[in-house]
N, C-alpha and C positions, 0 to 999 in steps of 0.2 A: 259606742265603743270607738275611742280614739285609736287610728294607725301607729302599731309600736316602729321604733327605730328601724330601718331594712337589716342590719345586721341581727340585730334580737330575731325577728319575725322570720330573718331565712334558718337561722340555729334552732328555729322550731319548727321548720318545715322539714331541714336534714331529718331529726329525729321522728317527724312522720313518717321519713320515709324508711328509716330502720325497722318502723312496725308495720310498712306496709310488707315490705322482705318476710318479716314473721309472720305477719297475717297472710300471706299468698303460702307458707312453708307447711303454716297449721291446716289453712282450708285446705288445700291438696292430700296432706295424713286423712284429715275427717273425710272425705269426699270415698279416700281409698278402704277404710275401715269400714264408713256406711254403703258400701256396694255401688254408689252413684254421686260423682262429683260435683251436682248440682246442689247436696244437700248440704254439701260443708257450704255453698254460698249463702243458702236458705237460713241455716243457723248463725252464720254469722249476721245477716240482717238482721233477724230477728232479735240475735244478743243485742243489738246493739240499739234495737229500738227498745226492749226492755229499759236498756240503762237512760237513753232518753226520756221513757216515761218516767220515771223514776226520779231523774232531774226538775223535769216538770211536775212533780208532786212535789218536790222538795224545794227546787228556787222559782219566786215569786216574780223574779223577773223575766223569764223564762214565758211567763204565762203573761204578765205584761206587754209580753214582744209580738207573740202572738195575737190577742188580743189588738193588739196595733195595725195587722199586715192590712185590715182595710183601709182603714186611714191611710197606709204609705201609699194606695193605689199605683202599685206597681203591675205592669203588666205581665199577665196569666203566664206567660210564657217566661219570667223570671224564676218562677217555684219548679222549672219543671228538670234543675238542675243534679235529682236523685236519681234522675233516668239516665245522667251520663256514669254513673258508678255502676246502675245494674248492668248497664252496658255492655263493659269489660269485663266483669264478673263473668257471664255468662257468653260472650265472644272466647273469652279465656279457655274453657269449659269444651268448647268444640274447636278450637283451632289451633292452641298449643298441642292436641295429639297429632295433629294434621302437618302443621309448618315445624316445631319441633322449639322447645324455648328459647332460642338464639333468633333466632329470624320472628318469630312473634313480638321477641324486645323489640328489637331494632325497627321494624314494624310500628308498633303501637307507640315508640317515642316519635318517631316522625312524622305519626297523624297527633301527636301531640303536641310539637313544636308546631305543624301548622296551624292548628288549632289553639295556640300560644299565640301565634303572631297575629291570625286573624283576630280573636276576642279583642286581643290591647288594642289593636288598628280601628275597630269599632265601636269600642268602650263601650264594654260591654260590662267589665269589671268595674267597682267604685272607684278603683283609682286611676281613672276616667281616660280617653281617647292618648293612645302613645303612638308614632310614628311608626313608619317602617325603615327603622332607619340601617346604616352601613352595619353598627356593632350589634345590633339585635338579629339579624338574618346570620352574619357570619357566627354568633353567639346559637343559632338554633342549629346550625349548619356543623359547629364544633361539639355539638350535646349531642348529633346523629352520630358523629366520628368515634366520641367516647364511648360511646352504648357499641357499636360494633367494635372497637379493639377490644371490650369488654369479655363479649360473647364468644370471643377468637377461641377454638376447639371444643366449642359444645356443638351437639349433635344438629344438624338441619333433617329436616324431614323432605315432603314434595313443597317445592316451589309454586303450589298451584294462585291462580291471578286470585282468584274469589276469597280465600281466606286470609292472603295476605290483605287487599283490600278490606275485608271485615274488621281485623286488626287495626289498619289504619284508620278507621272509623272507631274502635274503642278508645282509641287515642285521642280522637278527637272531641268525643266524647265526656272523657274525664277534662280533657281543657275546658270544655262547654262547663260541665260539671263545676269546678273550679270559679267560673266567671258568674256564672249565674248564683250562685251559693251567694258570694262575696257581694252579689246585689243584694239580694235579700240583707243577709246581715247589717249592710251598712244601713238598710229601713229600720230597722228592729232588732237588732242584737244577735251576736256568734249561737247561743244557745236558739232562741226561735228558729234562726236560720237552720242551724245542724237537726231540730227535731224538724222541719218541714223537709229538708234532705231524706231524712232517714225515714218517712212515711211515704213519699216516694218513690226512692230505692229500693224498699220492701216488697209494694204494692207492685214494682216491675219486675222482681227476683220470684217473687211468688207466682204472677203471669206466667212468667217464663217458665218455672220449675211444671206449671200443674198443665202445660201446652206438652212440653216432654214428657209428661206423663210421673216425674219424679214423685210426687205427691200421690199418686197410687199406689205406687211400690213398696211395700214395708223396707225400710233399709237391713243391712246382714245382718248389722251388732250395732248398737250406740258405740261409740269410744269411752274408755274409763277413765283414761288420762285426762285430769283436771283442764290441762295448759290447752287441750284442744277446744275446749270451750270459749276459752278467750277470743274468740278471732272478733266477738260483736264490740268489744271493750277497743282493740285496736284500731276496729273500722273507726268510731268514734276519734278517735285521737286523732287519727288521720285526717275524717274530714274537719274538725276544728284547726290542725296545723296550717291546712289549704286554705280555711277563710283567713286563718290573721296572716299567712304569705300573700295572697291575694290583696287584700286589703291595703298590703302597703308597699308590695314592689310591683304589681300585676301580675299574669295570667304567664309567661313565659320564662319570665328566671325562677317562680314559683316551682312549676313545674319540672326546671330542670335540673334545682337544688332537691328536689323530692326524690330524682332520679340517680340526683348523687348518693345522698342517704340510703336509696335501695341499693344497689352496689354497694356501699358500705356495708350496711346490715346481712346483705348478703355474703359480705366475705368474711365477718363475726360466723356469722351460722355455720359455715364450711368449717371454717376454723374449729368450733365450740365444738360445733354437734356431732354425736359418736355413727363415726362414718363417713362422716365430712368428706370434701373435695379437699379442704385443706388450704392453705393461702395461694392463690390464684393471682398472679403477678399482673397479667392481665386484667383484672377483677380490679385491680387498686390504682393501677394504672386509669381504668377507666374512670372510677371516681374522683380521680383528681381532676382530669379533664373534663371530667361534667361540672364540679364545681367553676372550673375556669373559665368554663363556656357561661357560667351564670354572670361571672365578672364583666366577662367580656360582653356580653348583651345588656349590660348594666350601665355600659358610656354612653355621653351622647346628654343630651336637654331633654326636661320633660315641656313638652306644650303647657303653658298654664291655667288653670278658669277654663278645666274641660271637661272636670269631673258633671257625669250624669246625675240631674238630679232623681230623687226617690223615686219620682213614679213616672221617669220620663223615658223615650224609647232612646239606644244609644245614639253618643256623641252629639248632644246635642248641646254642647257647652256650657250649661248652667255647674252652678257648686250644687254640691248636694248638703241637703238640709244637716245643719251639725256640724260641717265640714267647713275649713278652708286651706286655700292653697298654699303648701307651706313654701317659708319666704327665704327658704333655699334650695337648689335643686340637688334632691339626694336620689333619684335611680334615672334612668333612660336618659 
C-alpha cells in the first residue's frame, strides 16, 4: 500500500476521530447500562474483531498479508502495538472517575504528543526517522494549548500524581500504538496490520476485564439500542484511519489532527444529541487550534533515505522494501 497525499490521509484521520468521540460517547452508555464499564470496552473489542474476522474470510489479501508477516521478519515487538489501544481503554475506565474528563484529556494528549515526538525521533513509524525540530515541538506544545482551552469549565476531579501519570502513559501509548501498527502495515498491508492490532487489543482488554473480575459479573441488562453496539465497527475505522495517517505524515500531526476531529465530533454530539451541552465555543475553538498545531508541526524538511526497512530495528536509514523517497518534500 502506497502513502496517499498528506492532505487525503489527514481528512481521514479527522474523521477517525469523529468516531473515536462516538465510540468513547457509546462505550461509556454500554459500560452504564451493563452495570460495569469495563464491559462496553470488552464489546467493543470484540465487535470489532468480529468485523476483522470477517474481512479475513472475505478479502484474500488480507490473508496474503498475514501469511507474509514472517517473511517481513519484523521484530516481535512491532505486533505488539494493540496493547497501546487496550491501554487507554482501560486507564480510561479508572481514571476519568478519579481526574474527571478535562484533566484526563489534557493529560492523555500530552503523553501523546510526547509519545508523537519520541516515535518520528526514532522512526519508529514507516515514514522513517523525522527531526526534532523548532515547528514540530512548538506544533506538540500548541495541540496541549488547544486540548486545554478546550476543556475550559468541565468539571476536574482530585489532582492526584498516579492517575494523572497513568493518563499520560495512555497517551503514550496510543502514539506507540499508532507507530508500531503503521510498521506492520507498511510489511504486509493496512488490513493484516488492523486484524494483528485487533488480536492484540482484545487478548489485553480481556486480561484486563477477567483481573477486575468483570467477566464474572453477569452484567444488569444488555443494551437494546442498536447504535450501542457499534462501538466494535468504529474501533475499526479508527484504527485503519491511524495507519494510513501514520503512514504518510508520521506519528505526531497524525495524532493531533485525530485530536481535532474528537473535538469536532464532540461538539456535533452536544449539539445533535437530546441533552446536549450544546455548541461550546470553547470546544471549537479548540479544534481549530488543534488542527493548526498539526500545520504548524508540518514545517520544516524531512531527512531523506531514512525510512526503516521491514524487518529492521528503528532509524536505521535503509528505504523500506516497496518504498521510495518521494522527490519532494511534502511534511516535517
Amino acid at each position: 500500500m502506497r502513502s496517499l497525499p498528506p492532505t487525503v490521509a489527514l481528512a481521514l484521520v479527522a474523521l477517525g476521530g469523529v468516531a473515536s468521540a462516538a465510540q468513547g460517547v457509546i462505550n461509556a452508555e454500554f459500560g452504564e447500562r451493563a452495570g460495569d464499564p469495563v464491559l462496553g470496552a470488552v464489546v467493543n473489542n470484540l465487535g470489532g474483531s468480529v468485523l476483522v474476522l470477517l474481512a479475513l474470510l472475505t478479502w484474500p489479501s488480507i490473508r496474503t498479508g498475514l501469511r507474509g508477516l514472517r517473511a517481513a521478519r519484523l521484530p516481535w515487538w512491532s505486533y505488539l502495538g494493540g496493547l497501546g489501544g487496550a491501554t487507554i481503554v482501560v486507564v480510561a475506565t479508572y481514571v476519568v472517575p478519579v481526574l474527571g474528563v478535562a484533566a484526563f484529556t489534557i493529560a492523555q494528549v500530552a503523553g501523546g504528543s510526547l509519545g508523537g515526538l519520541a516515535a518520528d525521533r526514532a522512526g519508529l513509524a514507516p515514514v522513517g526517522r523525522l527531526p526534532l525540530t523548532g515547528p514540530r515541538v512548538a506544533g506538540a506544545l500548541l495541540g496541549l494549548a488547544a486540548v486545554t482551552l478546550a476543556q475550559l469549565g468541565r468539571p476536574v476531579g482530585e489532582l492526584a500524581v498516579g492517575p494523572v501519570l497513568l493518563a499520560v502513559a495512555g497517551g503514550l501509548g496510543v502514539a506507540l500504538q499508532s507507530a508500531l501498527n503503521g510498521r506492520v502495515a507498511a510489511a504486509v498491508g493496512t488490513g493484516a496490520s488492523t486484524a494483528v492490532n485487533f488480536a492484540v487489543s482484545t487478548a489485553g482488554v480481556f486480561t484486563a476485564a477477567a483481573v477486575a473480575g468483570s467477566l464474572l459479573r453477569p452484567p444488569a441488562s444488555w443494551p437494546a439500542d442498536w447504535y450501542l453496539w457499534t462501538g466494535g465497527l468504529l474501533g475499526v475505522t479508527i484504527v485503519v484511519a491511524l495507519l494510513v495517517g501514520v503512514r504518510s505524515v508520521g506519528v505526531l500531526r497524525t495524532g493531533l489532527v485525530l485530536v481535532g476531529g474528537q473535538l469536532g465530533g464532540s461538539l456535533l454530539l452536544d449539539a445533535l444529541l437530546p441533552g446536549g451541552a450544546g455548541l461550546r465555543l470553547p470546544v471549537l475553538a479548540g479544534a481549530v487550534l488543534t488542527l493548526l498545531a498539526a500545520v504548524v508541526a508540518g514545517r520544516g524538511g524531512r531527512v531523506r533515505g531514512t525510512r526503516p526497512t521491514v524487518g529492521a530495528g528503528p532509524g536505521t536509514g535503509a528505504v523500506a522494501a516497496g518504498d521510495r523517497p518521494p522527490a519532494t518534500d511534502r511534511r516535517h
